[in-house]
C-alpha positions as a Markdown table, in Angstrom:
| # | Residue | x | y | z |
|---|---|---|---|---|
| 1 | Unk | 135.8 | 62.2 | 115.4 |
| 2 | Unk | 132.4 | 62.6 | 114.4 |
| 3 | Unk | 131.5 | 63.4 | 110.9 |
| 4 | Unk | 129.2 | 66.2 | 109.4 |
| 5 | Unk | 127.0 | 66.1 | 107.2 |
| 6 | Unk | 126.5 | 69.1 | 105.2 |
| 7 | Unk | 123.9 | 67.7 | 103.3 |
| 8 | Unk | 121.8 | 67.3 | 106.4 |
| 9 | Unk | 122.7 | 70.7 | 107.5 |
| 10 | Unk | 121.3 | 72.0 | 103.9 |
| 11 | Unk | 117.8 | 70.3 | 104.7 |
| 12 | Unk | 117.8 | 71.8 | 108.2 |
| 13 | Unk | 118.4 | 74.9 | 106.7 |
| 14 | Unk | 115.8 | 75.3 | 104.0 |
| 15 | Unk | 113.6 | 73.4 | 106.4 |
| 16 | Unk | 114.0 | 76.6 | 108.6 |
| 17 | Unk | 113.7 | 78.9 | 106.0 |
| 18 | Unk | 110.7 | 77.8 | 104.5 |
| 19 | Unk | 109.4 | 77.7 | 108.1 |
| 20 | Unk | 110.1 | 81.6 | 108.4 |
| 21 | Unk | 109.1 | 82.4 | 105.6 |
| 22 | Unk | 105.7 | 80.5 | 106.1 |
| 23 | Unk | 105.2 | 81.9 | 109.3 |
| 24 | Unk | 106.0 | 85.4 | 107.5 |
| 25 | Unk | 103.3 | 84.4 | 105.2 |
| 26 | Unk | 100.9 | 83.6 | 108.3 |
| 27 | Unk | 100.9 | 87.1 | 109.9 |
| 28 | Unk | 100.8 | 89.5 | 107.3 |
| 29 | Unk | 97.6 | 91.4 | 106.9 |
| 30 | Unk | 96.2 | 93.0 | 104.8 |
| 31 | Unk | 94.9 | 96.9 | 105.1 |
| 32 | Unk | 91.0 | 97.7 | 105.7 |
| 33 | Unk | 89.0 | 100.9 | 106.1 |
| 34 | Unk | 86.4 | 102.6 | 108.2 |
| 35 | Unk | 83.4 | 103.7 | 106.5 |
| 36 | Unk | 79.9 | 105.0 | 107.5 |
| 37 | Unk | 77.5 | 108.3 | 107.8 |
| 38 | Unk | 77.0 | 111.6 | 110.0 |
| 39 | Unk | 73.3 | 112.0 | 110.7 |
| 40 | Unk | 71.8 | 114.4 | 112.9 |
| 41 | Unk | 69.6 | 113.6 | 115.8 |
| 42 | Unk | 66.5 | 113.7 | 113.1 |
| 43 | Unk | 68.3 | 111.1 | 111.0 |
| 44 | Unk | 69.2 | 113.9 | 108.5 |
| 45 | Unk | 72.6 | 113.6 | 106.6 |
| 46 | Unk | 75.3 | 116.1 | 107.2 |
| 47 | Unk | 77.4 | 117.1 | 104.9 |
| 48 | Unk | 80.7 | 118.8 | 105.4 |
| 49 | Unk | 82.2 | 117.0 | 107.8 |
| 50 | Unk | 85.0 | 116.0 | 108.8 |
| 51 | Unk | 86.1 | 112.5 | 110.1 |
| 52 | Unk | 89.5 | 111.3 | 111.1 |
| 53 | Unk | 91.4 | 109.3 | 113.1 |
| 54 | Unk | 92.9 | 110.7 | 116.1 |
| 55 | Unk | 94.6 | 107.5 | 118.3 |
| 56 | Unk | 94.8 | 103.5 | 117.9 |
| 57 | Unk | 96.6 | 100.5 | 118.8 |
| 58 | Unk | 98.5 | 100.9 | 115.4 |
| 59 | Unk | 100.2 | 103.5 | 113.1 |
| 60 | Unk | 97.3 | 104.9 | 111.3 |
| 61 | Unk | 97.0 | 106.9 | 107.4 |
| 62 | Unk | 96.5 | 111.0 | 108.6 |
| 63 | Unk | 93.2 | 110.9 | 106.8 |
| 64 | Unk | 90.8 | 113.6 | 106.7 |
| 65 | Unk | 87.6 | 112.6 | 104.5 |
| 66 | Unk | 84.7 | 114.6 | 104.1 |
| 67 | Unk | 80.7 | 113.7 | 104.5 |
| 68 | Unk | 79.3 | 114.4 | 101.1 |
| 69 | Unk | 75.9 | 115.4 | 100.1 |
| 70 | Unk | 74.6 | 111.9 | 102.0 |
| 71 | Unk | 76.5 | 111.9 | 105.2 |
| 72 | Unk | 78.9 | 109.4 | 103.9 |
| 73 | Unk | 82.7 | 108.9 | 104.4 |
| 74 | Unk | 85.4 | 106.4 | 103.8 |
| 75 | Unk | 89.1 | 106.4 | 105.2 |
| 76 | Unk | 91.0 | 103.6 | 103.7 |
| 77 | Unk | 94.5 | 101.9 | 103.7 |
| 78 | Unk | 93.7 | 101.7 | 107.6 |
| 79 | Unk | 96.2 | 98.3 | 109.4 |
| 80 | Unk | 94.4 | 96.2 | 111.5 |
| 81 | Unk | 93.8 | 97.6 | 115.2 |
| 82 | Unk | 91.6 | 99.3 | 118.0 |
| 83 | Unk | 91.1 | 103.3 | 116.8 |
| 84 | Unk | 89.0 | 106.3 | 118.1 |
| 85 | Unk | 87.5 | 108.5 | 115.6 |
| 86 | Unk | 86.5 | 111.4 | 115.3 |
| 87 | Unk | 83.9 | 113.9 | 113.4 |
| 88 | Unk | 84.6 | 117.8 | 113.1 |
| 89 | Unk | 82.5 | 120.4 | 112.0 |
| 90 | Unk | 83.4 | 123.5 | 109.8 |
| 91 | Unk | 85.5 | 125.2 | 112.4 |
| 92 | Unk | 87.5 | 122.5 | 113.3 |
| 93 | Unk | 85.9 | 121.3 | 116.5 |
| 94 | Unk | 85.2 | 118.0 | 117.8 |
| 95 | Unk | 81.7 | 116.9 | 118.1 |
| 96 | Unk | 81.7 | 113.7 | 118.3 |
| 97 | Unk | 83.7 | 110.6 | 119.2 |
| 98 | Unk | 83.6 | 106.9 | 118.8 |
| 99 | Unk | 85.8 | 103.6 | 118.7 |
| 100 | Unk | 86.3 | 101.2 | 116.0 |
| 101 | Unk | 87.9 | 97.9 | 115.3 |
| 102 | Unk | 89.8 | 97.2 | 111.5 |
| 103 | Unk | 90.1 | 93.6 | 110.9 |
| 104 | Unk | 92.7 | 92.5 | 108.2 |
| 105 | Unk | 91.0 | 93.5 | 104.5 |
| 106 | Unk | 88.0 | 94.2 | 105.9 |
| 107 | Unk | 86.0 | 97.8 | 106.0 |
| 108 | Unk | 84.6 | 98.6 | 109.4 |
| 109 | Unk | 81.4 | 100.4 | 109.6 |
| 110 | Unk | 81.1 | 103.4 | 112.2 |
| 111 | Unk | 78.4 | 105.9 | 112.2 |
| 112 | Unk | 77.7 | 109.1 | 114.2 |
| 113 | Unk | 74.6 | 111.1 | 115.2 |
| 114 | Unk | 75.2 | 114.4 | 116.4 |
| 115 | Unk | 73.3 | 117.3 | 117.7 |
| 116 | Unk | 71.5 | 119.3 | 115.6 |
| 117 | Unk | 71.5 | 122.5 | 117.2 |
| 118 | Unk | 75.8 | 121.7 | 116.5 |
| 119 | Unk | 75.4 | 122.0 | 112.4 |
| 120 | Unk | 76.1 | 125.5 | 111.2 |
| 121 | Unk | 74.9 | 126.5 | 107.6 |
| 122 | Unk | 78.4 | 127.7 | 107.5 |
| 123 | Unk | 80.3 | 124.8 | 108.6 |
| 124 | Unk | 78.4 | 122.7 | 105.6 |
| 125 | Unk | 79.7 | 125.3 | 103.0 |
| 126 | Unk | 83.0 | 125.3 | 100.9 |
| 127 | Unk | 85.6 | 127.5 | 100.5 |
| 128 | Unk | 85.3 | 129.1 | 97.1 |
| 129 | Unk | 88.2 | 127.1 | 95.0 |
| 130 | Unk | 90.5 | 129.4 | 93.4 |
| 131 | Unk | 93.9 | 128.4 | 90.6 |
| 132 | Unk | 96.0 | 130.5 | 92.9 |
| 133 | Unk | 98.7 | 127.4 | 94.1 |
| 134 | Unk | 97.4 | 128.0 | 97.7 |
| 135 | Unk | 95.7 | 126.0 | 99.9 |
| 136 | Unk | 92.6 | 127.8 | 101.6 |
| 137 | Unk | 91.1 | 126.3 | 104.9 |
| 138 | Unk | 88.2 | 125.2 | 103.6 |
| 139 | Unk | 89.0 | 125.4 | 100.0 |
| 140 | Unk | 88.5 | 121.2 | 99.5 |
| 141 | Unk | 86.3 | 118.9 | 100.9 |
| 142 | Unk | 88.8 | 116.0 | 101.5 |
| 143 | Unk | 92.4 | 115.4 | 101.7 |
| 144 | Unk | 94.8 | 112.7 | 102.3 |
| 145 | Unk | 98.7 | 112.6 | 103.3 |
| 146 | Unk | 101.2 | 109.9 | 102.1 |
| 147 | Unk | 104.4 | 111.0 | 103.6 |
| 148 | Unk | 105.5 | 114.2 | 102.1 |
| 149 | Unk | 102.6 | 113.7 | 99.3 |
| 150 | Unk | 100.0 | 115.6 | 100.0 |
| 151 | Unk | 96.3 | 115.7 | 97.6 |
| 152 | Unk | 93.4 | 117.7 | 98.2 |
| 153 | Unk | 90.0 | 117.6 | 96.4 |
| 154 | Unk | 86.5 | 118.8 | 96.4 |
| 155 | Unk | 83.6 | 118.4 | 93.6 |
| 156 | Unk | 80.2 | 120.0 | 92.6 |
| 157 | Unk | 77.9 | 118.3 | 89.8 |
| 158 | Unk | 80.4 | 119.1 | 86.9 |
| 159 | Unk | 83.8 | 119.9 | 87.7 |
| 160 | Unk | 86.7 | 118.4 | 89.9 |
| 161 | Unk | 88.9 | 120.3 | 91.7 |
| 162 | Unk | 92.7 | 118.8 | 92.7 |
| 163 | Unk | 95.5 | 120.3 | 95.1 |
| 164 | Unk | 98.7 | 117.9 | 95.0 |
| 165 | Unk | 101.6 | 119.0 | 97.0 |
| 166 | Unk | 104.9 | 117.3 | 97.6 |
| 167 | Unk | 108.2 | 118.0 | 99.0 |
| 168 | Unk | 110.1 | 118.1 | 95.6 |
| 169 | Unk | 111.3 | 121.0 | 93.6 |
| 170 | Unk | 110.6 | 118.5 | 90.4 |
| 171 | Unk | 107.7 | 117.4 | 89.2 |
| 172 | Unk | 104.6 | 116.0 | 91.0 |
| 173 | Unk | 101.3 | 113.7 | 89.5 |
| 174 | Unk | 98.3 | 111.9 | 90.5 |
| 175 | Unk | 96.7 | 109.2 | 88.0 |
| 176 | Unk | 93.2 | 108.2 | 88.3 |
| 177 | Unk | 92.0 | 104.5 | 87.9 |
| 178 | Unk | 94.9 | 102.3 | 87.0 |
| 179 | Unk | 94.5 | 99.0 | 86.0 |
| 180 | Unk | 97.8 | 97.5 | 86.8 |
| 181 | Unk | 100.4 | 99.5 | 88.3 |
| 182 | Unk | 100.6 | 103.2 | 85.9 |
| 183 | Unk | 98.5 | 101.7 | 83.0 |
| 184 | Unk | 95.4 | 103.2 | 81.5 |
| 185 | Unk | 95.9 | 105.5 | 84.5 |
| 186 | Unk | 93.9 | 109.0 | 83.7 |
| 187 | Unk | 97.2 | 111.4 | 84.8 |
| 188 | Unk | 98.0 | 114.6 | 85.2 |
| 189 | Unk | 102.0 | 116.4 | 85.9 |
| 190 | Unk | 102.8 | 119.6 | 86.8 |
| 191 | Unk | 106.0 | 121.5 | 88.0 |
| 192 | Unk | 107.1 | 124.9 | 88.4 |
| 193 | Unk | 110.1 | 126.5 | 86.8 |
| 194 | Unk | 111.5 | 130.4 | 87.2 |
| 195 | Unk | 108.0 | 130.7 | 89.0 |
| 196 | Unk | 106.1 | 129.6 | 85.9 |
| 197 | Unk | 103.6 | 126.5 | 85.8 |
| 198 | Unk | 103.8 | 123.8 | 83.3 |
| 199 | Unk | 101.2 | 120.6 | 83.7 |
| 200 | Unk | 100.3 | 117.9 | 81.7 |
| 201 | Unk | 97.2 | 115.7 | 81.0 |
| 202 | Unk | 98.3 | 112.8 | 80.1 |
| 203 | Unk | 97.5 | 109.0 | 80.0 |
| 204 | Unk | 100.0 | 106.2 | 80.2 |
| 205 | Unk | 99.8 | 103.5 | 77.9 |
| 206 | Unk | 101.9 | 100.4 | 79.9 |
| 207 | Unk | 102.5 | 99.2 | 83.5 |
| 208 | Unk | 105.4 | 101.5 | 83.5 |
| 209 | Unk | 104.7 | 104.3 | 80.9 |
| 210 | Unk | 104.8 | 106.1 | 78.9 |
| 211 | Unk | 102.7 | 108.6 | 79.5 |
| 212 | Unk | 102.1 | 110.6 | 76.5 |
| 213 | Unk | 99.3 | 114.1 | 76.7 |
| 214 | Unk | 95.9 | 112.9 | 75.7 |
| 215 | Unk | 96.7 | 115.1 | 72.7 |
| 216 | Unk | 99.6 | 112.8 | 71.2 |
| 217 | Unk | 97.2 | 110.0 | 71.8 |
| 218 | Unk | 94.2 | 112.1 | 69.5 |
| 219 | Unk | 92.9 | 113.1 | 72.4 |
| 220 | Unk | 91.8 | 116.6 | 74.2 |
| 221 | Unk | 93.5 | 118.6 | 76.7 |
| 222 | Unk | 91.3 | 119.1 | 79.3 |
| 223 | Unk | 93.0 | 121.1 | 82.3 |
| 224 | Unk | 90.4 | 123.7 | 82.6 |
| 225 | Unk | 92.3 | 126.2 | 85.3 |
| 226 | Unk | 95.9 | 125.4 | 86.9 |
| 227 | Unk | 98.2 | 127.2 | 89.1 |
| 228 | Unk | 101.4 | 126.4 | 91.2 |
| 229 | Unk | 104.2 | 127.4 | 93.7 |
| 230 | Unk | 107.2 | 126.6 | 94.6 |
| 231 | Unk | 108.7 | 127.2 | 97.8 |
| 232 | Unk | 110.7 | 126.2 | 101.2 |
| 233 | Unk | 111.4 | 122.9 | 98.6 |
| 234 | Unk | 107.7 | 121.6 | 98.1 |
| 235 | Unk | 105.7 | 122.4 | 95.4 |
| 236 | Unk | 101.8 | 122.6 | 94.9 |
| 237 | Unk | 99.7 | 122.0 | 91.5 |
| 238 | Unk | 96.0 | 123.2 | 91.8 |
| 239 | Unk | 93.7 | 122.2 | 88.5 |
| 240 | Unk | 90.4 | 122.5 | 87.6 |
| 241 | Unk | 88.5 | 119.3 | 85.2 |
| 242 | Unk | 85.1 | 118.3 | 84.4 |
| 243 | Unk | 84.0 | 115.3 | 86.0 |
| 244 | Unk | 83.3 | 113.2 | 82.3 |
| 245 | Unk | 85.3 | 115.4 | 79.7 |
| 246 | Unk | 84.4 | 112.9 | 77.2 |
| 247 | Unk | 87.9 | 112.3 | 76.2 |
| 248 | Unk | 88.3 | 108.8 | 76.0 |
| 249 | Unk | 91.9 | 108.9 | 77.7 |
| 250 | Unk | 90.1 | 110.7 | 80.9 |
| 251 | Unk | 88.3 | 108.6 | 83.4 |
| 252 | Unk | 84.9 | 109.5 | 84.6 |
| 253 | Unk | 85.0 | 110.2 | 88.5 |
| 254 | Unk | 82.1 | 109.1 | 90.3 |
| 255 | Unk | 80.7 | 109.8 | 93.7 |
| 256 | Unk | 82.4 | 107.4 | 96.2 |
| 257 | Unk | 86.0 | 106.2 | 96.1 |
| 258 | Unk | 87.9 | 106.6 | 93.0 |
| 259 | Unk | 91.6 | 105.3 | 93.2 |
| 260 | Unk | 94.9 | 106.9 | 92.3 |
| 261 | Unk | 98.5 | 106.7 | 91.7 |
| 262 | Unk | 100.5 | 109.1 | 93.1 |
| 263 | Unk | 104.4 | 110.2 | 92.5 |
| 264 | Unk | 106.7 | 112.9 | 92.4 |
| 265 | Unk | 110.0 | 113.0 | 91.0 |
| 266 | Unk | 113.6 | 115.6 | 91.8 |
| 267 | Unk | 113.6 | 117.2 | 88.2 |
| 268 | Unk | 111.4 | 119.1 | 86.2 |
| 269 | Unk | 111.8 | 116.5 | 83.7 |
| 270 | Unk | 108.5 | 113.9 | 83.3 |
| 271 | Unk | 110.2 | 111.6 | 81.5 |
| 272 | Unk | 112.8 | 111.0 | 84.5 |
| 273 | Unk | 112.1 | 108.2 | 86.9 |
| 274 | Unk | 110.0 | 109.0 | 89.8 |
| 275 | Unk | 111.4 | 109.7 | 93.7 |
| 276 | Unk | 108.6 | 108.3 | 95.6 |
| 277 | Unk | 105.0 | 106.9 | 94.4 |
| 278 | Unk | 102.2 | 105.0 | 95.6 |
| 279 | Unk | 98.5 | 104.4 | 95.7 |
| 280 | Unk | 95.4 | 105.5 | 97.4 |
| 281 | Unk | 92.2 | 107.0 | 96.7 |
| 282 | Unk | 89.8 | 109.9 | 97.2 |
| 283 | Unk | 86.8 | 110.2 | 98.1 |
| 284 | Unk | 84.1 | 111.8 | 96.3 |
C-alpha cells in the first residue's frame, strides 16, 4: 500500500494557490479614460458638446461629458479595449465618429473636427437651471451614470449647479475631493419626506465619517437653492453653490476633472449606513 503524504499534498496546494492568485495578480488592469477636444474645421473650439461612448470590445461607463468653453472633454473609469465614440450636438445628433484604444491606467487621446456650417448658436447654449427637482434636456452640461446613481452638473464663472438621482426612497449624496475613502470629502445629503426637501452640507471628518454640517464644524452653510422629488422609488436632489464659498470645509471646484464619492442609502436617516457608494468624477 502506498503511503500519502499530506504534507506534500499541503505544499502542492499552496504552491497552486499562490500560482492563481499570482496569475490573478498578472491580468488585472487597471481603468483608463479617453480624453481630447472638438474643433471645428477652422481649428476653433466648440463648446457644448456632447461625447460618449456608443460600442467597444468591453463593457463601457454610460458617460456623457460635455466640451467646455475650450473644446475639451474627459470620460473616465473606461476598462481597457477597442471603442467607437461619438460627438453630438445640441439636438442630440451625431456628427461625428471615431475609434479609440484604452490601454490599462492609461488616458487615450481622441480629437474631432467637425463641420462648421454643423454648430448651431443654439446647440452651444444651456438650458436655464432651475431648483425645481426636474431634469430639463439641456439643463446640465455633463452627466454620468453609476448603476442606479445618476449626477448631473453644469457651471458658469461663479456658481455650480448639481442634479443627483438614485433609485432610493432614502437619502442620496455626492462628496467632492476625498482624500482617503469619505475623508475631508466636501459633501452634501439630501432626501425627501411627505414631499418636503431636507439637504445637508456637510464635511466628514474620518475614512468612514462622520459627517457633521459645515456649521457644527464652525463652518457656513452654503446650499444656495435646493429642490427634490420623489417618485416611482427614485429620488432627485438639485442644489445650487458657489464655486469657492470660502468655507474652509468646502472644496474649491476647478475647471477640469474634480473627483467624487457618491452613495445613497434606504432611509431618510444620514446617519444610517449607506446601500450602495462609489467613486468617480465630473468634469468641469
Amino acid at each position: 500500500m502506498k503511503r500519502v503524504s499530506y504534507a506534500g499534498l499541503v505544499v502542492i496546494t499552496l504552491l497552486s494557490a499562490l500560482i492563481i492568485m499570482g496569475g490573478c495578480r498578472a491580468t488585472q488592469q487597471e481603468t483608463g479614460g479617453i480624453e481630447g477636444t472638438v474643433t471645428d474645421i477652422n481649428g476653433e473650439p466648440v463648446a457644448g458638446m456632447g461625447v460618449s461612448i456608443v460600442s467597444g470590445t468591453t463593457g463601457f461607463p454610460e458617460i456623457l461629458a460635455i466640451t467646455n468653453e475650450d473644446g475639451y472633454y474627459r470620460i473616465g473609469s473606461v476598462p481597457p479595449g477597442k471603442f467607437d465614440v461619438a460627438v453630438h450636438d445640441g439636438e442630440g445628433n451625431r456628427i461625428g465618429l471615431e475609434s479609440s484604444v484604452v490601454r490599462s491606467g492609461e488616458v487615450s487621446t481622441l480629437n474631432f473636427t467637425i463641420p462648421t456650417q454643423e454648430v448651431s448658436e443654439e446647440a452651444k447654449l444651456a438650458e436655464e437651471w432651475k431648483a425645481d427637482g426636474l431634469f430639463g434636456d439641456r439643463e446640465y452640461r455633463g452627466e454620468t451614470k453609476y448603476g442606479d446613481y445618476e449626477i448631473r452638473w453644469a457651471s458658469d464663472d461663479k456658481y455650480l449647479y448639481i442634479g443627483i438621482r438614485a433609485k432610493t426612497t432614502g437619502w442620496i449624496a455626492v462628496g467632492i475631493e476625498p482624500s482617503s475613502k469619505m475623508k475631508d470629502a466636501d459633501m452634501v445629503f439630501g432626501f425627501v419626506k411627505d414631499g418636503e426637501t431636507t439637504i445637508s452640507d456637510a464635511f466628514s471628518t474620518g475614512a468612514y465619517g462622520p459627517h457633521s454640517p459645515d456649521t457644527e464644524l464652525g463652518g457656513t452653510d452654503d446650499i444656495l437653492e435646493f429642490s427634490g422629488k420623489e417618485e416611482g422609488g427614485f429620488t432627485i436632489i438639485e442644489f445650487k453653490r458657489e464655486l469657492n464659498t470660502g468655507d474652509k470645509h468646502d472644496k474649491e471646484l476647478s475647471n477640469g476633472a474634480n473627483r467624487i464619492i457618491w452613495a445613497y442609502g434606504s432611509t431618510d436617516k444620514l446617519t444610517a449606513k449607506h446601500t450602495r457608494r462609489g467613486y468617480g468624477e465630473i468634469m468641469l
